[in-house]
Every structure is written in structure tokens, then in C-alpha cells.
C-alpha positions as CSV (number, residue, x, y, z in Angstrom):
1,X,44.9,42.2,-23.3
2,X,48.6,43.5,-22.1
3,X,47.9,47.3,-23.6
4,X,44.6,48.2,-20.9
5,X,46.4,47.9,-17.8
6,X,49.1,50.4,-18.6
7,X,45.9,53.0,-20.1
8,X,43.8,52.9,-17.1
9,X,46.6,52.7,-14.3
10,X,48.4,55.4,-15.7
11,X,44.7,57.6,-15.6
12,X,44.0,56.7,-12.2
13,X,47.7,57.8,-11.2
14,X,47.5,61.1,-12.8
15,X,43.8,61.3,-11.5
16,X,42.8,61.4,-15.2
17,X,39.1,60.7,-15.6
18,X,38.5,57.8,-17.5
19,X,35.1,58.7,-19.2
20,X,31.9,56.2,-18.4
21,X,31.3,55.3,-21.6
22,X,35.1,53.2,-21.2
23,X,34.6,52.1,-18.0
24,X,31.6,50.4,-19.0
25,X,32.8,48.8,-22.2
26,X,36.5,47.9,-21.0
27,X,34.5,46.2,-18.3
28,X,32.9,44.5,-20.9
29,X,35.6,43.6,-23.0
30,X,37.5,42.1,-19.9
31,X,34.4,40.3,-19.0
32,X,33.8,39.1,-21.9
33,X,37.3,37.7,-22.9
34,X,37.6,36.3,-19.4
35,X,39.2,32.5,-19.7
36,X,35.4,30.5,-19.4
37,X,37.0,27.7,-17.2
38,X,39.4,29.7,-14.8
39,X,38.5,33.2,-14.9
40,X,41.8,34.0,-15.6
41,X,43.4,36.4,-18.6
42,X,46.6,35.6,-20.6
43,X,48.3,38.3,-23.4
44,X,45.4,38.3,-25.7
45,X,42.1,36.8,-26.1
46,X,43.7,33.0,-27.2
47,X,46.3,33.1,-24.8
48,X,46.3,31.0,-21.6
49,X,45.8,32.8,-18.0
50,X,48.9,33.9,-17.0
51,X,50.0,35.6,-14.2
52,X,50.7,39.4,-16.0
53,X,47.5,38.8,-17.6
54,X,45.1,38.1,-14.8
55,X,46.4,39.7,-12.0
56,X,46.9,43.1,-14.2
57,X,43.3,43.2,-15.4
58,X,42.1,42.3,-12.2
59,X,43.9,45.4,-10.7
60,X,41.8,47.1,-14.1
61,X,38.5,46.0,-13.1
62,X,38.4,47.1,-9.6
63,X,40.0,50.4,-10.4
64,X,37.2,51.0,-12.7
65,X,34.7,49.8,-10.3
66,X,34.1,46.1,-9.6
67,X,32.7,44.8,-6.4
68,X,35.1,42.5,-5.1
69,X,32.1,39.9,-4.4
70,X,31.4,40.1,-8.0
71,X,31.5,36.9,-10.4
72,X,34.1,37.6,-12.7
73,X,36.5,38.9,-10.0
74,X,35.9,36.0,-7.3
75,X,37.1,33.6,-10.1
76,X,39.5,35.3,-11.1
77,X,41.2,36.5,-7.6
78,X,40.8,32.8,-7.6
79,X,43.0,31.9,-10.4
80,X,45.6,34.6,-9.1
81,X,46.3,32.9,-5.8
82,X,46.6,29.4,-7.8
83,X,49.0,31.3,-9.8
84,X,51.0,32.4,-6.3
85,X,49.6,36.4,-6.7
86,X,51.6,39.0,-7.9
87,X,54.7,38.5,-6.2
88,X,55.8,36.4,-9.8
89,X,55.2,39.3,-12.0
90,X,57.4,39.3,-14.9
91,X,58.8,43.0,-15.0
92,X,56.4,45.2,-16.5
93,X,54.0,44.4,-14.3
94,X,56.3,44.6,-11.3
95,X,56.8,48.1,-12.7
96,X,53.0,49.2,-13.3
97,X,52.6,48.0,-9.8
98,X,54.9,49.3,-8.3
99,X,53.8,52.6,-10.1
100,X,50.2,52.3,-8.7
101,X,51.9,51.9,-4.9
102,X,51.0,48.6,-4.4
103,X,54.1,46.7,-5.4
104,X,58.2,48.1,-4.0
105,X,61.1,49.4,-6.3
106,X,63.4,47.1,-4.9
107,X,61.6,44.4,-6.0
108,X,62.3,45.0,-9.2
109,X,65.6,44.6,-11.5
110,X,67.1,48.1,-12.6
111,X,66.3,50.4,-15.4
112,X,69.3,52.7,-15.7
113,X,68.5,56.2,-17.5
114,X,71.9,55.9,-17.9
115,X,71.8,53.6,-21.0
116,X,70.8,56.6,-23.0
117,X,73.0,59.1,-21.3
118,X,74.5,60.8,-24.2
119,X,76.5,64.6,-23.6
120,X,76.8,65.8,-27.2
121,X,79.5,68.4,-28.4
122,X,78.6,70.5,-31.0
123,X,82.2,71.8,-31.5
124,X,83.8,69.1,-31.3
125,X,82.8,65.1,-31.6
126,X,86.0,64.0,-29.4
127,X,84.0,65.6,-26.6
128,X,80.9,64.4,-27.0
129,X,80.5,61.8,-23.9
130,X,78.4,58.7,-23.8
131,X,78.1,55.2,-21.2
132,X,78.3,53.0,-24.5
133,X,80.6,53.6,-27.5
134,X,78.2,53.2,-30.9
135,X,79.4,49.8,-31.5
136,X,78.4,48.2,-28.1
137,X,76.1,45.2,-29.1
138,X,73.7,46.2,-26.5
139,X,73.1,50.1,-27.5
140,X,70.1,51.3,-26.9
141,X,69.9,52.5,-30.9
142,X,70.5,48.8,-31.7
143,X,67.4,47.9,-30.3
144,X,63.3,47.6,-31.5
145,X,62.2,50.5,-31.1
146,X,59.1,49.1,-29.5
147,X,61.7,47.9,-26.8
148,X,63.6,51.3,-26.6
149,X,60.8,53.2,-26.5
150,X,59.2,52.0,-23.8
151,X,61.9,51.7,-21.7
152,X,63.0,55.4,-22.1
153,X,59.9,56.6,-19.9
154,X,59.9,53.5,-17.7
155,X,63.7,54.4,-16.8
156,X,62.5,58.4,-16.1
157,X,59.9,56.8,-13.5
158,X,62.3,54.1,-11.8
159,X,65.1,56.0,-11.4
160,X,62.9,58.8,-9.7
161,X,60.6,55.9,-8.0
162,X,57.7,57.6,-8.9
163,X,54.6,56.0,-6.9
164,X,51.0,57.1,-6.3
165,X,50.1,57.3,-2.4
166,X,48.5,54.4,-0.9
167,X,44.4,55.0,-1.2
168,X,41.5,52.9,0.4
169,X,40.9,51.0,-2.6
170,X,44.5,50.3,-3.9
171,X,44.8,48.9,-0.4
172,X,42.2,46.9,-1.1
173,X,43.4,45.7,-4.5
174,X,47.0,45.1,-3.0
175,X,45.7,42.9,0.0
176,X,43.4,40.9,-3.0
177,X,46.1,40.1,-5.2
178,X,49.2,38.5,-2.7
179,X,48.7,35.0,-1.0
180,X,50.3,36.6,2.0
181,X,50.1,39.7,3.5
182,X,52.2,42.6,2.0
183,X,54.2,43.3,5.2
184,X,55.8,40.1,5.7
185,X,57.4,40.1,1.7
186,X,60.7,40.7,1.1
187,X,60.7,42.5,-2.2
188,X,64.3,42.3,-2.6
189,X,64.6,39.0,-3.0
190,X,61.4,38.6,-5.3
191,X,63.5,40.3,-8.4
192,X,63.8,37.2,-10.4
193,X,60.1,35.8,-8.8
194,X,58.2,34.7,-12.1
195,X,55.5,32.7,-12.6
196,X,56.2,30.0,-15.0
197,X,53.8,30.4,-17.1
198,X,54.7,34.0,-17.4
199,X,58.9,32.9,-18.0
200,X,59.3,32.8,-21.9
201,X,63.3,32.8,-21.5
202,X,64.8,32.0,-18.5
203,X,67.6,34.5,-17.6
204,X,71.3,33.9,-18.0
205,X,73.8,33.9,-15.4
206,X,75.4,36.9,-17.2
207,X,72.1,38.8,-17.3
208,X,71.4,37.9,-13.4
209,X,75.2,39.4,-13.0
210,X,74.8,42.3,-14.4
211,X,71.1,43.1,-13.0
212,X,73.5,42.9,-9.3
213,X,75.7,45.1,-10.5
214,X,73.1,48.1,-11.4
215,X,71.5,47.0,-8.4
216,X,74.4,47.9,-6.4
217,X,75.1,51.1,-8.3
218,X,71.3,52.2,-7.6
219,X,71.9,51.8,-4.2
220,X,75.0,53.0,-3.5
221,X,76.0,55.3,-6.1
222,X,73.1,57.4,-7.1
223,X,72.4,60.3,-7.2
224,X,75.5,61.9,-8.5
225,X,75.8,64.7,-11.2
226,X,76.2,61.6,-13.9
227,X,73.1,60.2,-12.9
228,X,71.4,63.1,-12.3
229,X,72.1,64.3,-16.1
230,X,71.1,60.7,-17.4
231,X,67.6,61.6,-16.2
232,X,67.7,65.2,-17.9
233,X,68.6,62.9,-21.4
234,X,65.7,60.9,-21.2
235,X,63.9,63.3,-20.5
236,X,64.6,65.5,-23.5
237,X,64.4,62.4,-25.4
238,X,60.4,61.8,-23.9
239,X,59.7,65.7,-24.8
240,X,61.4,64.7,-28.6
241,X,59.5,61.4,-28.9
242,X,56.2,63.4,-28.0
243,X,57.6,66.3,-30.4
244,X,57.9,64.0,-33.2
245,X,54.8,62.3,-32.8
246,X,52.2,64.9,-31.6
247,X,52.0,62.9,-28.2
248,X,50.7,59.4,-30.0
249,X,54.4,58.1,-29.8
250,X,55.3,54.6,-31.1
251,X,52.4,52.6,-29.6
252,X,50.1,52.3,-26.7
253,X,52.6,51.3,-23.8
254,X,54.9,54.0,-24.4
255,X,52.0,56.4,-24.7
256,X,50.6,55.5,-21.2
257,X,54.3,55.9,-19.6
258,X,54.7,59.8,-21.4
259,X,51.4,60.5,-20.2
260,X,52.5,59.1,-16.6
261,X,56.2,60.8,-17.0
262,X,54.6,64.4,-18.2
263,X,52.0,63.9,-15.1
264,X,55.5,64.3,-12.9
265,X,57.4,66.1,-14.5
266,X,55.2,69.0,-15.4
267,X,52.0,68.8,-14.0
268,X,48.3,68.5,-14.9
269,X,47.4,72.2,-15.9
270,X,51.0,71.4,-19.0
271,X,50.4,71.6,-22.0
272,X,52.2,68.2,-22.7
273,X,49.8,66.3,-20.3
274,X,46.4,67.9,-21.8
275,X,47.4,66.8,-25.0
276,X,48.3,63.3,-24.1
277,X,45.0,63.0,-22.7
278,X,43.1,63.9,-26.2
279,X,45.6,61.8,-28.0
280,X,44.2,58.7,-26.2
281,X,41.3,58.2,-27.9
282,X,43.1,57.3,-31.2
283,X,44.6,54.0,-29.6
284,X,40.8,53.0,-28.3
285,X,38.7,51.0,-30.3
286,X,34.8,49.6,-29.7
287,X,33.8,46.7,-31.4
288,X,30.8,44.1,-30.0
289,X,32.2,42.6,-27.0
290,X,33.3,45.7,-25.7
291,X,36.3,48.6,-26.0
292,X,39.4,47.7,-26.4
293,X,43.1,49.3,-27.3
294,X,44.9,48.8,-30.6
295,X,48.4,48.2,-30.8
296,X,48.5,51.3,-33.3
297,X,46.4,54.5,-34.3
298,X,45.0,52.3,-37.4
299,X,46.3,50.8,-40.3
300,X,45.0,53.1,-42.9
301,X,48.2,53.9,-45.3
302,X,48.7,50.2,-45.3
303,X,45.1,49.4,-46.0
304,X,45.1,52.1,-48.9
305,X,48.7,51.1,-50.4
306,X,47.4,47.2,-50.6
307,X,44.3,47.8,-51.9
308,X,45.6,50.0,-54.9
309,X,48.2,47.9,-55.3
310,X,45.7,44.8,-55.6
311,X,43.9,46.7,-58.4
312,X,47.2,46.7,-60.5
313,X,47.6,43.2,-60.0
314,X,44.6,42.3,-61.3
315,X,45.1,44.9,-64.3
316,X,41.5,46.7,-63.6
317,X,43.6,50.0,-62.8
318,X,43.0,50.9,-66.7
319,X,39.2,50.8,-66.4
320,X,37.8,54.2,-66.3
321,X,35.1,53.4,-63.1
322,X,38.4,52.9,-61.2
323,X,40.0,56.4,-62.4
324,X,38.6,58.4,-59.8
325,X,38.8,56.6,-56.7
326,X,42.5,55.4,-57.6
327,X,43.8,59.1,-57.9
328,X,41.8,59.8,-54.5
329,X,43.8,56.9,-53.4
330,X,46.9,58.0,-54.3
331,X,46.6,61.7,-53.4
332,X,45.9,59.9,-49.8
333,X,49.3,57.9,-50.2
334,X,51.2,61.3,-51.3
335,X,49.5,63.7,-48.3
336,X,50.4,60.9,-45.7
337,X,54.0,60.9,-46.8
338,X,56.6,62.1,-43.4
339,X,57.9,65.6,-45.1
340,X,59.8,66.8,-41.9
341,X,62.8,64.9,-40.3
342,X,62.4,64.8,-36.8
343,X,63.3,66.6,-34.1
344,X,66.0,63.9,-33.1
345,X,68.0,60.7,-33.7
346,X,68.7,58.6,-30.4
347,X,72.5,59.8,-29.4
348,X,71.8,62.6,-32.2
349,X,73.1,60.6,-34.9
350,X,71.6,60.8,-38.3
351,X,69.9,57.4,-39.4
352,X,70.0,56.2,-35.7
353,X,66.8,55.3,-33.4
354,X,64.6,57.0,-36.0
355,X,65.3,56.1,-39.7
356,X,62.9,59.0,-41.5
357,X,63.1,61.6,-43.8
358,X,61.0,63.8,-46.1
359,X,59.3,61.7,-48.1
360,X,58.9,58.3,-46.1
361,X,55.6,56.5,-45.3
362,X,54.6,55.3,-42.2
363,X,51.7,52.4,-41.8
364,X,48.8,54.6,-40.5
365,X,49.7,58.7,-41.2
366,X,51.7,60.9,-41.5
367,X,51.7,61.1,-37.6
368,X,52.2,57.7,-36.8
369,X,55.9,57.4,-35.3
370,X,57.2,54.1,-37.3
371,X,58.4,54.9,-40.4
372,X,60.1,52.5,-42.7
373,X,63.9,52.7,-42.5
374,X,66.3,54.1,-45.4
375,X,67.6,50.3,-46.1
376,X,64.7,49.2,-47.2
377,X,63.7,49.0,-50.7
378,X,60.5,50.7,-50.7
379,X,57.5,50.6,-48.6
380,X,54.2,49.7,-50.0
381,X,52.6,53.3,-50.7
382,X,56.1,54.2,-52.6
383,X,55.8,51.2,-55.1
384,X,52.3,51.8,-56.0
385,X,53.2,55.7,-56.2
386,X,56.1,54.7,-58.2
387,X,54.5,52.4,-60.5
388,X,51.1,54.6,-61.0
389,X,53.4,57.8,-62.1
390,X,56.0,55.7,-64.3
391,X,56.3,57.2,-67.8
392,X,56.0,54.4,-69.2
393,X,52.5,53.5,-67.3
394,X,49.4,52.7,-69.5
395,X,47.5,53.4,-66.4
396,X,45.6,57.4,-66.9
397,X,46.1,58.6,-63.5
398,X,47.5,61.7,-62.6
399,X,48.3,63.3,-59.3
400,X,48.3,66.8,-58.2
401,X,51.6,68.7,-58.7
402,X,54.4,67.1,-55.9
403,X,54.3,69.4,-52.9
């Protein structure tokens, strides 16, 4: 219920036509998965209404065509004022609002570009400049990478404070979702404004400290030539990340932001923002109570891996009627293996941000951006490889020659 919002905000930014055949069934789905009591929508379909939840798919549903008078959106604007509107926004969807026009940047606590500044000499390592020395706890590398890589195109749009002009109908949306009119917030002072239902871990005083101090270096210290070529980094590192994945990247959030950050920075007629918009389809998925958006582009080298492997177990992979489909099986597993490294390694260190190398699996394809790291001891497509080709294997299947 979190991924949709990002999808269809980012389209109607970058005045990407969301086909009718979504619109209708992500109207559905919404509809559908609507809390039955309070109209509300939490962070998936179990969840509890929440602020992110219901105020964010509101904004969905009337950007893809509600009436305001309808049912569904009456109860749940209604559930969005009880929740005290979208002034307590935990920060992504301070961002995505802000984004759309209908929220302000300053409202928001800072993300610097400048966490993944990174000046690398070729010639010589003692040159190479960075903001955080490798060993900093908080480095961007040491991070998920679901974390990092979100952030990375977030921090491309807030530093540049990218928003889409003010339209009749965002205007409408904005005055529907606040429990007092726009003009008379002070966004400033609304950084830390979160609905509690919406507060999983209340912030330290540390974190609160140093949120000030960026604050204060936003506003008084940028743009300089450091900040300036802390953008230019993550950019290049948005291009590599959309490189290195054909434009899926990691997952659906981060693939809304690239499509948002290439709308800016190069424009609809790019090659880099056609090609996001084919790749969307692969997050998007109909089932009966409408479409909705995975959280990857399928599960299919996991699906295949576990259901060979389960064959093993149960000793049947000797039977001849399995034969065939087992070696179809595993010359899937061996054409889905990663056989290029990519294009780079966060702070272009080997083994950093992005653990591949030839002959890695990932959990969907050979696309799919999350391989399994070197440290661990072997994913699930390796082990049945490994075991089906042993020499010592009673098992008659043999794959093609290794590529």
C-alpha cells in the first residue's frame, strides 16, 4: 500500500500517462483494501490506517480521477482530519508532497547529496576526497541498500527542490488533506510533526541535533562548488544504478525517484526517461481485487532454485519423468547467473554498495539489482547447481557446456 503513491505521483509530475486500464484497477485495489470501519489505509492491506497510508492514497485516488463527493474518499478525507491531515507526515511522504507542490521543503528534515560525495583519484588514493572516511559508522555503503538507494535520488530532488507547479486539482487535493488552510502553516517548524500512529522510533536528541545542523548548512551554506559537485556524484551514481540495472533499479521506490530525477535532469524526449517508463510495467501486478505493485520484478530464480532443490530432498531427482524438466530448470538457474560486474561500487570500492560478480545469482534475473553478497555461503540456485553437477552425483542431469 506504501509503493503506489510514489508510481503514480511521480507519472503525474513528469506528465507520464498512466494508462486506463491502471487507473481503473489501482482504483480498485485502493477501494477495495480501504479499512471497512474508517476508510482509512495503513502500510499494507492488515495494517491499521495511518497517517502516510491514508493521506498518500488519497492524494492517488484523486490524481487518478476520484470525485471528491465520492464514498470512499468522503470517509476517508474523514479519517485524514481525525488523524490531524498531512501536516504529521513521517518523511517520505513529506517528500512526495512536497514533490507534487502541495507540501514546502523546509518542512522537511535534510537530505544532503553530500553523504555520498566522493572525488576519486585515479593516480593516487591519498587524493581521493570524501565527507566520511570508510570507517564512519554511518557511511552510506554501511547501509541497506534498500535505504541507500532510495535516498540517493531523493537527495538529487531535495537538494535541487524540485516541485511541480501548483495545478487546479493539486490545489484542490492540498486544501482536502490539511485541517487548516495551507497559508497559515508554518512548515518549518512541522519537521519533526508526526502522527503517532505513523512514529515507529521516536528520534534522539542526537539525531534532532544533527538534523539542525544540516538545516543550517542548507540554508546558509549552499550552493558552493562542494555542494554543487555532491549533486554531480549522485547523479552519476543514479545514471550507474540505472546502468546496472537496465532502469528496474533495486525496487519500486527508488524506481519512481530515477524516473522523477531523469524527468529533471534530462528531459522527456531522453533516452533514460523513455526507458523508465517501459520498465514500469515489470513492478505492476493484477490480481482480483484490483492492480497493485510488487516490491520486486518477481521471484522467479528463487521460485525455480526451491522447487529443484525440493525434488532432491525428496530423492525423486533420479526418476527419469523428472530428467527433462530438471535440466530445463537448471539451464534457467545457469542463464540467470550476473556474468558482468557492474558499472560501480558506491565510493568506487570493490565489494562496497554492490557485492556482485560474474557468476552471482540474484532472486528474480539476471537483471534484478540484489545480488547475494560474496560472504555468503552460497545462494540457493548455486547449491542446487553445485549439488546437480557434483561428480559424485547419482543424479543423470547434464547441463550445456558453462558459458
Amino acid at each position: 500500500m506504501f509503493l503506489i503513491p510514489g508510481l503514480i505521483i511521480a507519472m503525474y509530475i513528469s506528465s507520464t500517462p498512466v494508462p486506463e486500464s491502471w487507473r481503473v484497477e489501482i482504483t480498485r485495489y485502493l477501494c477495495n483494501f480501504a479499512n471497512p470501519v474508517d476508510g482509512g489505509w495503513g502500510l499494507h492491506t492488515h495494517h491499521k490506517s495511518t497517517a502516510y497510508g491514508t493521506v498518500m492514497n488519497y492524494v492517488v485516488l484523486r490524481l487518478l480521477g476520484m470525485d471528491p463527493e465520492h464514498a470512499v474518499a468522503v470517509k476517508a478525507r474523514k479519517k485524514i482530519h481525525e488523524l490531524g491531515g498531512a501536516i504529521g507526515l513521517p518523511h517520505w511522504g513529506k517528500f512526495w508532497l512536497s514533490a507534487l507542490g502541495i507540501y514546502e521543503w523546509e518542512g522537511m528534515n535534510p537530505i544532503p547529496p553530500e553523504l555520498w560525495y566522493y572525488n576519486f583519484s585515479p593516480s593516487c588514493v591519498a587524493f581521493t576526497r570524501r565527507l566520511f572516511p570508510d570507517w564512519f559508522p554511518i557511511h552510506p555503503h554501511k547501509w541497506w541498500i534498500h535505504v541507500r538507494n532510495v535516498y540517493i535520488p531523493m537527495s538529487y530532488i531535495f537538494r535541487r527542490r524540485l516541485s511541480h507547479p501548483l495545478t487546479d486539482l493539486t490545489k484542490q487535493i492540498r486544501d482536502e488533506i490539511y485541517v487548516q488552510p495551507y497559508e497559515s502553516y508554518v512548515f518549518s517548524k512541522h519537521r519533526n510533526t508526526i502522527a503517532p500512529g505513523d512514529m515507529y522510533n521516536p528520534h534522539t536528541p542526537l539525531l534532532d541535533a544533527l538534523n539542525w545542523i544540516v538545516t543550517q548548512y542548507e540554508r546558509y551554506c549552499v550552493p558552493t562548488r562542494f555542494s554543487d559537485a555532491a549533486v554531480a556524484r549522485v547523479w552519476e551514481l543514479i545514471c550507474n544504478e540505472d546502468d546496472n540495472t537496465d532502469f528496474l533499479c533495486v525496487g519500486p521506490v527508488n524506481n519512481a525517484l530515477h524516473l522523477l530525477a531523469v524527468y529533471y535532469g534530462e528531459g522527456r524526449n531522453s533516452y533514460r526517461y523513455k526507458r523508465h517508463v517501459e520498465r514500469l510495467a515489470d513492478f505492476m501486478w493484477v490480481g482480483k481485487d484490483g492492480m497493485m505493485m510488487n516490491g520486486t520484478n518477481g521471484v522467479q530464480l528463487w521460485d525455480t532454485a526451491f522447487a529443484v532443490a525440493a525434488v532432491f530432498e525428496a530423492d525423486l531427482a533420479g526418476e527419469k519423468e523428472y530428467i527433462p524438466v530438471l535440466t530445463k530448470a537448471l539451464e534457467f538457474l545457469d542463464d540467470m547467473q550476473v556474468l558482468t560486474t557492474p558499472v560501480y561500487c558506491l565510493g568506487d570500492l570493490p565489494n562496497r554498495s554492490r557485492r556482485t560478480s560474474p557468476k552471482k545469482h540474484t532472486g528474480t534475473n539476471a537483471k534484478e539489482p540484489g545480488p547475494f553478497p560474496h560472504d555468503t555461503k552460497a545462494t540457493p540456485s548455486q547449491t542446487v547447481q553445485q549439488r546437480a553437477s557434483a561428480p559424485s552425483s547419482s543424479y543423470k542431469i547434464t547441463l550445456r557446456t558453462p558459458r
